[in-house]
C-alpha positions in Angstrom: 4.4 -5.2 -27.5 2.8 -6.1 -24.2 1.2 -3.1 -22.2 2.0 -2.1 -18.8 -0.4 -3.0 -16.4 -1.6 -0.8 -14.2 -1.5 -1.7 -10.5 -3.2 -0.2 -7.3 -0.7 -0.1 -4.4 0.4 2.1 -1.5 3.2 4.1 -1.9 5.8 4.5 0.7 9.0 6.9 -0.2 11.9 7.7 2.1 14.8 9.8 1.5 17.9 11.0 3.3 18.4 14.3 4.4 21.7 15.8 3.3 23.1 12.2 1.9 25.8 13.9 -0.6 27.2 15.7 2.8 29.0 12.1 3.5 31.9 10.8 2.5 31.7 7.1 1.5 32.3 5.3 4.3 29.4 7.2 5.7 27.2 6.9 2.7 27.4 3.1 2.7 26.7 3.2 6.9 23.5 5.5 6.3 22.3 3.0 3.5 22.4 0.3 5.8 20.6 2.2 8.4 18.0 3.3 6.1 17.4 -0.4 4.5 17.4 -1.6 8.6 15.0 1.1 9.6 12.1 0.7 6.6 12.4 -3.6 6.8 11.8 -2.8 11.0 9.1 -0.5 10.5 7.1 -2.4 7.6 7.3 -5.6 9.8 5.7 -3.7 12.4 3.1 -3.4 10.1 2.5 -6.7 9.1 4.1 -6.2 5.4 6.4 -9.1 4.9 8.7 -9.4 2.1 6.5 -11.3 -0.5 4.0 -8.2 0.1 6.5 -5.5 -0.9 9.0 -4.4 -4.0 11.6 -1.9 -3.5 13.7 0.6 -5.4 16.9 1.2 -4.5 17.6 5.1 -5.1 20.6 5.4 -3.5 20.2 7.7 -0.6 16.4 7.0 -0.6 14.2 3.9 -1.4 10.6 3.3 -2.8 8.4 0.7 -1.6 5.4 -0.6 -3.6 3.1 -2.2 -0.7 0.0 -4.9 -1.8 -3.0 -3.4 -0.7 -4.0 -6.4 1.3 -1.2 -4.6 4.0 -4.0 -2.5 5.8 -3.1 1.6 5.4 -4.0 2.4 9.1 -1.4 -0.5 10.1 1.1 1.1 7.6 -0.3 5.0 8.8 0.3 3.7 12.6 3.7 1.9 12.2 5.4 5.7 10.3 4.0 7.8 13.2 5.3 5.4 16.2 7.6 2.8 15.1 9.4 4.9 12.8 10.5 7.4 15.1 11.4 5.0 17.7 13.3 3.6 15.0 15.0 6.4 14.6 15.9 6.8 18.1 17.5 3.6 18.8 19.9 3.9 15.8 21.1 8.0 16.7 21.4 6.7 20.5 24.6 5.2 19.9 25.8 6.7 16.0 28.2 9.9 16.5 27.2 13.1 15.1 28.6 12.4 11.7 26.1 9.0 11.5 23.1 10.5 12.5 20.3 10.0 10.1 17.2 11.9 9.7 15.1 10.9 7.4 11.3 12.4 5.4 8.9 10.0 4.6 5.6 10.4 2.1 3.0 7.7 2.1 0.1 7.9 -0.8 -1.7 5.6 -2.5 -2.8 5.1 -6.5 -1.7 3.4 -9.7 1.8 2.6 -10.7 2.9 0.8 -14.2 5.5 -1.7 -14.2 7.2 -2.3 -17.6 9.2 -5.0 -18.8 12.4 -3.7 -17.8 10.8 -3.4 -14.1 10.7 0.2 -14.6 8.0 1.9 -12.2 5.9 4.8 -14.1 2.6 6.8 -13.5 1.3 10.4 -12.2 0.3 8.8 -9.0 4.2 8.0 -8.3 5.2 11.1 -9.5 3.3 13.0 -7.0 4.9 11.2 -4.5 7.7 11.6 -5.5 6.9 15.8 -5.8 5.7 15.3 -2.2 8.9 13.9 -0.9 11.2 16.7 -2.3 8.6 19.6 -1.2 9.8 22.6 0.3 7.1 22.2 3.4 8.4 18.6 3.6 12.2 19.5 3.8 11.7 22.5 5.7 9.5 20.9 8.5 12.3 17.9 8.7 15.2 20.9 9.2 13.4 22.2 12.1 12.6 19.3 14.2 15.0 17.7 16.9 13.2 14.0 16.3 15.3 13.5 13.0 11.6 12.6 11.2 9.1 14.3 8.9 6.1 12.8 7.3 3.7 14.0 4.7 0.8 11.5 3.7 -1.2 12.3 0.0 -4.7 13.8 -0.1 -6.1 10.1 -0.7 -4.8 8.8 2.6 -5.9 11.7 4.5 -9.5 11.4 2.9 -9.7 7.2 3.5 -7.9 7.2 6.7 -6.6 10.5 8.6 -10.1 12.0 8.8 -11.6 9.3 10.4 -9.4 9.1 13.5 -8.2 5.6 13.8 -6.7 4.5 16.9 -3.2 5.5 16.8 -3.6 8.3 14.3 -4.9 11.3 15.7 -6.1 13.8 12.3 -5.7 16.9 14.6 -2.0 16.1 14.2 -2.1 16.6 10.2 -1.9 19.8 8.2 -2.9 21.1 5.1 -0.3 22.1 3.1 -0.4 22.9 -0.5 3.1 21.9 -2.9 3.8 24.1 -5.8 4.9 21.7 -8.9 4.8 22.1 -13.0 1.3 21.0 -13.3 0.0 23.2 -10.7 -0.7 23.0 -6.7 -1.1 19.8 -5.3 -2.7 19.7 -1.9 -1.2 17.3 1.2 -1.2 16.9 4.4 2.0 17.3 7.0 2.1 15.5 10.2 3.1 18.0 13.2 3.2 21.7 13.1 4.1 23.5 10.1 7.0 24.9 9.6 7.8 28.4 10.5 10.3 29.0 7.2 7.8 28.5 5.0 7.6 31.6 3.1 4.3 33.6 3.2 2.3 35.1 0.3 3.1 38.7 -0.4 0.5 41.0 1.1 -0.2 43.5 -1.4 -2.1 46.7 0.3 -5.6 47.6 -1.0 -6.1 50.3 -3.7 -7.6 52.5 -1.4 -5.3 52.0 1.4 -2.0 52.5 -0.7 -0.3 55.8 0.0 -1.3 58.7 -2.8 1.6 59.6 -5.2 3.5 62.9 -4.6 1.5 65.5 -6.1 3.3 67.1 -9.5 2.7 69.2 -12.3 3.6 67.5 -15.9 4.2 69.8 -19.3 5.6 69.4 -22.2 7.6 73.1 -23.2 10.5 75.3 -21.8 10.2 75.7 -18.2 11.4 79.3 -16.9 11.7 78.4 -13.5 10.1 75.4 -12.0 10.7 74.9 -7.7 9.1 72.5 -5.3 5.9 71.8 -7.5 5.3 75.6 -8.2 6.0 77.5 -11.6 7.2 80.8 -11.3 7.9 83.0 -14.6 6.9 82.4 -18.1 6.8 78.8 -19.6 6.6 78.3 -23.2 4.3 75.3 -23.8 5.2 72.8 -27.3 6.8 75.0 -29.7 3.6 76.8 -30.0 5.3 79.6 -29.0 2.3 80.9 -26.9 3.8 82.6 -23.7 1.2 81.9 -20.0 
């Protein structure tokens, strides 16, 4: 049995946001927006079709990008064509067609089989990174219909280094919670302000001192707000204080 072969390529994923909200006729206009929008945007960035392979996922797609497609031309195109993209194509679609899309761009290894299945952990973590929590939440409260996320590896090759066009005081660290354990990323814009916080849990020395009480074991002859008055009888002992 022939082996996969493992392939380097960038990783581009973009999903719908509430997809299953739309009837039909609405689902097949936002899949033609979407398809529209990615071809648009990866042409801006020089990646023609003989450079690129796609998975169809319905209300999302998958894009397998040849490396020789430079990552800042791919980085620049999602942070200005994309949302102009965007733009032109809400301009003139009523409230029900409106689209707003989150997008996660990484890089690594990906396996294609022979029955053109896609597999490896680099294209599962993109795919973890699409349906984060700071991902979605970010995307619910923006008014540019857009969210972007890019992997640790493209902030280390390309967003630290400030190329023209992408400005790295614009990305955040943010840190995805999955079954394997936190995976680190980085957000473009501010973070959002649903994300939950960690609970604070006071200091020893600071927490406030338990109610002082008296514990016994035996027959209590008259026990009132933390004081004993009378006789009590302590564990059958029958010895009388």
């Amino acid at each position: 049995m022939t082996q996969p072969k493992p392939l380097f390529r960038t990783l581009l994923l973009i999903d719908t946001e509430r997809f299953s909200d739309r009837d039909d006729v609405q689902q097949g206009y936002l899949r033609r927006m979407l398809f529209g929008i990615v071809d648009r945007v990866l042409l801006a960035a020089g990646a023609d079709q003989n450079q690129r392979l796609r998975a169809d996922r319905g209300d999302a797609v998958m894009e397998l990008i040849d490396p020789s497609v430079p990552l800042t031309d791919l980085l620049r195109a999602l942070l200005q064509d994309a949302p102009a993209e965007l733009r032109a194509v809400n301009r003139l679609a009523a409230s029900s067609a409106q689209i707003r899309l989150r997008a996660v761009l990484a890089t690594g290894f990906v396996h294609i089989d022979q029955f053109d299945g896609w597999v490896g952990t680099d294209l599962n973590n993109a795919c973890r990174l699409l349906d984060a929590n700071p991902l979605r939440a970010a995307l619910r409260e923006r008014t540019d219909d857009y969210a972007l996320c890019v992997s640790e590896s493209v902030h280390t090759g390309i967003v630290v280094h400030d190329h023209l066009g992408i400005p790295k005081e614009e990305f955040q660290a943010i840190t995805v919670s999955t079954k394997n354990g936190p995976m680190s990323a980085w957000l473009h814009g501010p973070l959002p302000t649903t994300a939950a916080a960690p609970k604070q849990v006071p200091p020893r020395d600071t927490m406030p001192p338990a109610p002082a009480g008296i514990d016994f074991r035996g027959t209590n002859h008259g026990l009132v707000a933390n004081q004993v008055q009378g006789d009590i009888t302590f564990g059958g002992s029958g010895e009388r204080r």
